[in-house]
N, C-alpha and C positions, 0 to 999 in steps of 0.2 A: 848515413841516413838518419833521418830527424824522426821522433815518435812521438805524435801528441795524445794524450788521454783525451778521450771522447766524456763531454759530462752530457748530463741530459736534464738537470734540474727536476721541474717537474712532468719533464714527456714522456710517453713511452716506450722504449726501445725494443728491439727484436733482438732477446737474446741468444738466442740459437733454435735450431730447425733440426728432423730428423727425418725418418720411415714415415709420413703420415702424419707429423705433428709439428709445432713450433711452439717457445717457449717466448713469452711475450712480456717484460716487467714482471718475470718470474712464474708467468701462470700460463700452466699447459692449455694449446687448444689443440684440437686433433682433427684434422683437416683441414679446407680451406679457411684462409683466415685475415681479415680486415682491420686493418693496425695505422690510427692517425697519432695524433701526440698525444690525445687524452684519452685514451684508452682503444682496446679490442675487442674483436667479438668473431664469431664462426660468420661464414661467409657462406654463399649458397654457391660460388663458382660464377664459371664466365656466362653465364645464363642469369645470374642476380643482378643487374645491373640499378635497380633503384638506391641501396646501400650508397654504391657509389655516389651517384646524382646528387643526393643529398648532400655531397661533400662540397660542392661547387660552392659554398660559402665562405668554406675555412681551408680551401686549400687553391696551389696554383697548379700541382701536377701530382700525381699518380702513375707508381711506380707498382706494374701488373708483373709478377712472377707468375713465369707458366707452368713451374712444376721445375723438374731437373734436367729439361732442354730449354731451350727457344723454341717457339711457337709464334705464329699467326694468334691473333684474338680474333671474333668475329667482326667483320667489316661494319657492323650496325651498331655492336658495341661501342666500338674505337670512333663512328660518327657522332652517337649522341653524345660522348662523353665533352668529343673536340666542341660541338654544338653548344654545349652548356657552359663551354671556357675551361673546359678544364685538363690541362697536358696529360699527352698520356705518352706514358714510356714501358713499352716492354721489352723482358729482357725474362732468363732463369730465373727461380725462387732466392737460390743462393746472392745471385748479384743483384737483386732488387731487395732483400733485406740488409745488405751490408750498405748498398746504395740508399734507401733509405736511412737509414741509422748515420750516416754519415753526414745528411744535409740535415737530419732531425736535429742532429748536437752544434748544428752552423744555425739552428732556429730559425731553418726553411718552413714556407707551410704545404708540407710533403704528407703521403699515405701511401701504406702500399697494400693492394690488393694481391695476397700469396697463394697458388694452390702448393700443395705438399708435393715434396721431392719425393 
């Protein structure tokens, strides 16, 4: 098996997740939370959808962790977002931060929208 170090230059990575939080380029947020290359911010949940919106500029797709299952998002959400161009993939918290982190150090233009596990 081959292992490559992950760089990130100047992006920002999702360093690890827990109870309630994630730890993001080093800085705790506690709850949901919104992570593109240049930085984080608390997120309002699958109910906030303008945060998102906004990203259709700088990004191609959007990686939505549900928390510490899979889940459905709401069908209205998942439209506007297709509507505005912008991919959406969901999946778990866990595998949409490592998903993320992965295409972010290949200098995808990715975000992931996380609730906490």
């Amino acid at each position: 098996m081959r292992l490559n170090e992950m760089t990130f230059a100047e992006a920002t990575p999702i360093d690890g997740y827990g109870p309630g939080f994630f730890r993001i380029a080093g800085t705790l947020i506690r709850g949901a939370a919104l992570v593109t290359e240049t930085g984080a911010s608390s997120w309002g949940g699958l109910e906030d959808a303008q945060p998102l919106l906004d990203l259709v500029e700088d990004i191609d797709v959007l990686f939505i962790g549900t928390g510490a299952e899979v889940a459905h998002i709401p069908p209205a959400l998942r439209d506007r977002l297709e509507a505005a161009g912008i991919g959406v993939e969901t999946m778990n918290s866990p595998a949409a931060c490592r998903t993320y982190n992965v295409l972010l150090s290949e200098g995808r233009r990715v975000a992931a929208a996380v609730l906490p596990v």
